[in-house]
N, C-alpha and C positions, 0 to 999 in steps of 0.2 A: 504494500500500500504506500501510495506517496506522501510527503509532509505536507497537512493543510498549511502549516504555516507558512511556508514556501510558496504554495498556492495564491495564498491570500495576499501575500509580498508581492509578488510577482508569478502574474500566471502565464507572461507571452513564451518562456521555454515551456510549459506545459499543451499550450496551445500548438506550438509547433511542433513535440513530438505527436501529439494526435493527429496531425494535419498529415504529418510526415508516415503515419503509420494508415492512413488511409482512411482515419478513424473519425465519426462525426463532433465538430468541434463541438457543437451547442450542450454536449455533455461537460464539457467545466462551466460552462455558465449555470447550469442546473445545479452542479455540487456547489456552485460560488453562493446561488439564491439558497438554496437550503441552509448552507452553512451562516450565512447574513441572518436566516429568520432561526436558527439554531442559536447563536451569540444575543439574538434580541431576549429569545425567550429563555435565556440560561441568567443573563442581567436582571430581569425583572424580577425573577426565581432568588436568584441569589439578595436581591435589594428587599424584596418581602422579608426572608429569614431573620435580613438585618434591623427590619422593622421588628418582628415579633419578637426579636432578643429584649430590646429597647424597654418593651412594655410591660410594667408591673401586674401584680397579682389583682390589681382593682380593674384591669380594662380584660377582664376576662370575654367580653362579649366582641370587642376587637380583634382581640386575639383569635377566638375562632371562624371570625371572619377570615382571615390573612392565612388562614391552617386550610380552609377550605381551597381559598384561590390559591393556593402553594400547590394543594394536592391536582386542582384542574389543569395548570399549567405545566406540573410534572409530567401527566399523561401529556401533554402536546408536545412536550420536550422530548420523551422519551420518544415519541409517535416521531419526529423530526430525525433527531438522532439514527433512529434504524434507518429511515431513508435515505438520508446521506452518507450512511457508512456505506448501503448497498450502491448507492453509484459514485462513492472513492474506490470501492473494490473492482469498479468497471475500468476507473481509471488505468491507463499503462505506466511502465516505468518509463522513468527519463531516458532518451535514446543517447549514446553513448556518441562521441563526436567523430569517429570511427564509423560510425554503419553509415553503410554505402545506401539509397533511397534506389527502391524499387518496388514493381506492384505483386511481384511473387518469385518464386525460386529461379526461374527463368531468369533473372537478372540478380542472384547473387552474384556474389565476385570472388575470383580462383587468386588468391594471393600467393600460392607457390606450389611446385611440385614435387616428388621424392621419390627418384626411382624410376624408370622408364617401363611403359606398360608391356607385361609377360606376353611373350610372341610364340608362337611354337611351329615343328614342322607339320604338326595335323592338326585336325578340325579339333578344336576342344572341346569337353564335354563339360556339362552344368552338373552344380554340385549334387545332386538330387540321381542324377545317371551313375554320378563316383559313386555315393554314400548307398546306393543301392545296391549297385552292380558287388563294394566292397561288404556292403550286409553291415553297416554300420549303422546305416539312420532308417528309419522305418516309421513315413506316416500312416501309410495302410491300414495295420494295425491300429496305431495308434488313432485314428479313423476311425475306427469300432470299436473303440472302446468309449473315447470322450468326444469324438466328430473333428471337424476340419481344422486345420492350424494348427495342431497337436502333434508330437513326432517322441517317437522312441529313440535316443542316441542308444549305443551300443559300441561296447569294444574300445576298439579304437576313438570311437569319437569321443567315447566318452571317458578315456583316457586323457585326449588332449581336452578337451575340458579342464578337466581338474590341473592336469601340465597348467595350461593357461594360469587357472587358479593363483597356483605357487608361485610360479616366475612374474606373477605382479607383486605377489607378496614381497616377495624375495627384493624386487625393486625396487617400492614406495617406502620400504622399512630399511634399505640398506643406505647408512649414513654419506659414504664415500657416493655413493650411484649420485643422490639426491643433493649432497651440497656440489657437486661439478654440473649438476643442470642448473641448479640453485644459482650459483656464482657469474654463468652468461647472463641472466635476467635482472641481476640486482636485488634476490628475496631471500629469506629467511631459510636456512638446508636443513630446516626440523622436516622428519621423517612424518609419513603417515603411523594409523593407530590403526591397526585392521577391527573391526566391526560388523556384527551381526547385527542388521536390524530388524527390529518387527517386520514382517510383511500385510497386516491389520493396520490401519488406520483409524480413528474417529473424523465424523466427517467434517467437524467444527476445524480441527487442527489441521485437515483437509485443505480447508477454505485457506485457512489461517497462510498454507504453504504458498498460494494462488495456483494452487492444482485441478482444484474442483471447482468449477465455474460451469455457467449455463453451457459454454462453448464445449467444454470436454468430461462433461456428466456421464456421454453415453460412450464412453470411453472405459469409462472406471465398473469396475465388477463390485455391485454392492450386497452386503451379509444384510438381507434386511431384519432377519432375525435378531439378530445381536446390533443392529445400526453400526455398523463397520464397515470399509475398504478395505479390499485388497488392493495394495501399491502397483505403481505401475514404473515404477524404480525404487533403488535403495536411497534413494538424498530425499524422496516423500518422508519417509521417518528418521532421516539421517541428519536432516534441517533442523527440526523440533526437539533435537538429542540436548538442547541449551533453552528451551524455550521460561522462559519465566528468570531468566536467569542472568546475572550480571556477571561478565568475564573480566580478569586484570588481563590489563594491555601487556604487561612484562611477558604473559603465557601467552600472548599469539604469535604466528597463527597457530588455530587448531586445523589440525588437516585428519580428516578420519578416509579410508579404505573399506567401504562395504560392500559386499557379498551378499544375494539377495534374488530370489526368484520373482518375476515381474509380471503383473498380468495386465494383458489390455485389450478389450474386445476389439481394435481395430476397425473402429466402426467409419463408415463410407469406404474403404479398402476392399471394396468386393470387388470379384475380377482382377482386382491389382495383386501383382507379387502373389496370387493364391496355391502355384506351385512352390515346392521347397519349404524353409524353413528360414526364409527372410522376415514376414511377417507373423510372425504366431499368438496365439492368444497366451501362453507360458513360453517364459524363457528365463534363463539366469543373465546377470551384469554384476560386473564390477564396476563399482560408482565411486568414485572422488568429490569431498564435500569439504571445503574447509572455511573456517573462520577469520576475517581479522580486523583491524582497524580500518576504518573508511579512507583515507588513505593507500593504505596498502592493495587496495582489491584489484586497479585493475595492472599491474602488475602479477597477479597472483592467478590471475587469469592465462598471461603469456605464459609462466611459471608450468601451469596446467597444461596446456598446448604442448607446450615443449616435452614434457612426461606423455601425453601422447604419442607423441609424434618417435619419441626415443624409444615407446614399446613396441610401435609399428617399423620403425627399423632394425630392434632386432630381432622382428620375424621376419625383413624381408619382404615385405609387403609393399608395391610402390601405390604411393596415396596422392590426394591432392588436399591442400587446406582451404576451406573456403568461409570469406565474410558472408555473412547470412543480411540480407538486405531486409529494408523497414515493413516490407509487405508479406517477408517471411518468417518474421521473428517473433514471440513468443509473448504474451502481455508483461512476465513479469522482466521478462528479462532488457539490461543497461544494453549488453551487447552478447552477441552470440558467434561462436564458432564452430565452423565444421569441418569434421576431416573424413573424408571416401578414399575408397579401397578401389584397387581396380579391379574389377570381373569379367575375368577373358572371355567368358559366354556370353557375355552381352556385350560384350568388348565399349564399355563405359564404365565412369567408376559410380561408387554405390553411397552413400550414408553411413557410415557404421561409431562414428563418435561424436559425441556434441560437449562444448562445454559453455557453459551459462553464465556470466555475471550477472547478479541479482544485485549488486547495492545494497540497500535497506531494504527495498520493498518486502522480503519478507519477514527481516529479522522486525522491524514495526509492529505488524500483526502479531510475532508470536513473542514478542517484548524480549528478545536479546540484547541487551548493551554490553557498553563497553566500557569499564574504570581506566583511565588515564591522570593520576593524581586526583585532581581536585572536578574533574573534564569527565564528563556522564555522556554517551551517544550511543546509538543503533550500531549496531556490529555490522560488518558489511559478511555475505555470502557468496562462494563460489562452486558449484558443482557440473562435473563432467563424468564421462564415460572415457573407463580404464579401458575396460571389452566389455562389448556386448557378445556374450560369446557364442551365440550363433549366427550374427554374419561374420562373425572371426572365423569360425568355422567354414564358412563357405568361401570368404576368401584366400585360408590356406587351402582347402582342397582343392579350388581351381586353378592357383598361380603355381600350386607345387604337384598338380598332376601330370604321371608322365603316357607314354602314348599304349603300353601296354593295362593302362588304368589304374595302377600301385599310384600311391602319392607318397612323396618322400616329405618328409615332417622336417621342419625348420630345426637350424642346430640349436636355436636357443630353445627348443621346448624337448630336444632329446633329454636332457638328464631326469628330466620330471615326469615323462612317458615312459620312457625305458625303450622309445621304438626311434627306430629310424626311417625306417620305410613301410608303409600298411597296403599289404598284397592282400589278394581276394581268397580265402581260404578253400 
């Protein structure tokens, strides 16, 4: 959520990231009216109380006059209130001075490359041809058992799986790895803290995250039994891990590593990506969430990138990064980046990372500050994807298959597999 006060001071950045995001302006002026007739009736509220303190035990009949009109104007206040929170929560975040303006994905912007796209002497086959042919991945089954976008790893896959797992570990915890990426950017070479988080949510702290909006409802799997979410990443409960809480500025950043099975109906994705195991309704990630000073975030962001970008080199994997433009970027998010894999069967590259800077806007909602001596503020937040690891998957078995159908497994994931090459049994 953004700073009314900021708002109220000056709303023309306000107005042009809305404008910029393709978004209807006359929604700040709606939260600017509400918030004017919010401040009237909170003054008047507050100037009664200060009336009825005044007035002794003789003007009893006063007195419950002004107890009356306290209590009708509460109701309006509070009635005020809930409206205006709901359309601050429509509000976006501040756009970052970095994002490129565009009306959708089609006009993000490719800021570097890494690696030159995998070429081979025969026709290549799509991961779904390997992971079948090798009896590794199996949605068929898993087709009849829970229906579409569901798939069985096996074996090997789900050996490197878990490889994957460790060799992140191994990386965001190893101090040497992380202060020589640390030390090109200018940040801080505290390690990640690996974490398990809830995969339930409440949907209040849902909101609170800017996860759950009218926009992406029909996205989220909800327990209506118990009013719970299922996540649909690890930084949905990874976020909230500080929430109500004040951090000392000496301890940041916090940088947490979670591990976390993700659910997302995928809603309007019919047709698209319906073969394979690009889109699923489950899947597991590794997510990057960390904390720090307002200050420090966006820094901490390149910071993030670049730890992507070092895990996808050492699989070997040639990507591209890309600035995510205003028409494709996310409400909460200051600025967004992305990094695609190439996939030789479609011979274009794919989506497979994103990282987020959020600013305040979330830490606001879920009240995380931040102690700096005397100095109280909003913690800023940044979260990304380590692997998502089933298009990690798909993009090792298509860049590292060879023409007899074996895929030779990356060196950096042999010692955690124990495999080097996965033949058809």
């Amino acid at each position: 959520m953004i700073d009314i006060e900021k708002l109220r001071t000056d709303a023309a950045p306000f107005r042009e990231s809305v404008r910029r995001r393709g978004m209807d302006e006359s929604l700040i002026d709606s939260v600017l009216e509400l918030d004017t007739k919010w401040r009237e009736l909170l003054a008047k509220v507050e100037g009664l109380r200060g009336e009825q303190k005044k007035l002794g035990k003789e003007d009893i009949e006063k007195a419950k006059g002004i107890k009356a009109e306290i209590s009708n104007l509460d109701k309006d206040l509070k009635e005020v209130e809930a409206r205006r929170l709901v359309l601050l929560q429509k509000l976006p975040n501040l756009l970052h001075a970095d994002v490129p303006d565009g009306k959708d994905e089609s006009e993000n912007k490719v800021v570097r490359t890494w690696g030159e796209p995998t070429m081979f002497n025969f026709e290549p086959k799509d991961h779904m041809e390997i992971g079948e042919a090798l009896g590794i991945i199996d949605t068929e089954q898993a087709a009849k058992v829970s229906g579409a976008r569901f798939a069985y790893l096996k074996g090997a896959a789900a050996k490197l799986q878990f490889a994957l797992i460790q060799m992140t570990i191994d990386t965001l915890t190893n101090g040497k790895t992380i202060s020589k990426i640390a030390k090109k950017i200018g940040v801080s070479a505290k390690p990640f803290e690996v974490v398990v988080p809830p995969v339930m949510i409440r949907p209040e702290v849902y909101e609170k995250m800017g996860r759950l909006t009218e926009e992406d409802k029909d996205e989220r799997y909800k327990l209506a039994q118990d009013e719970l979410y299922l996540i649909g990443s690890a930084e949905h409960t990874l976020g909230p891990l500080h929430m109500d809480q004040t951090l000392d500025a000496e301890k940041l950043p916090i940088r947490y590593l979670g591990y976390s099975t993700a659910f997302r109906r995928e809603a309007g994705s019919y047709g698209k990506d319906t073969k394979g195991i690009l889109r699923m309704h489950q899947f597991d990630k590794l997510e990057m969430e960390s904390f720090t000073s307002p200050d420090d975030s966006d820094k901490e962001q390149d910071f993030i990138v670049a730890l992507q970008e070092y895990l996808l080199q050492e699989l070997g994997i040639p990507y591209q990064v890309v600035q995510i433009c205003t028409g494709d970027m996310g409400k909460p998010d200051n600025r967004q980046v992305d990094i695609e894999c190439w996939i030789p069967s479609q011979k274009k590259y794919r989506e497979t990372h994103t990282s987020d800077l959020m600013t305040d806007y979330q830490t606001r909602r879920l009240n995380i500050k931040v102690q700096n001596g005397k100095k109280k503020e909003f913690a800023h937040t940044n979260d990304a994807t380590a692997f998502a690891i089933g298009r990690t998957l798909i993009a090792i078995l298509e860049n590292y298959q060879n023409e007899d159908g074996s895929v030779t497994v990356p060196k950096a994931l042999r010692k955690y597999s124990g495999l080097k090459r996965i033949d058809a049994e």
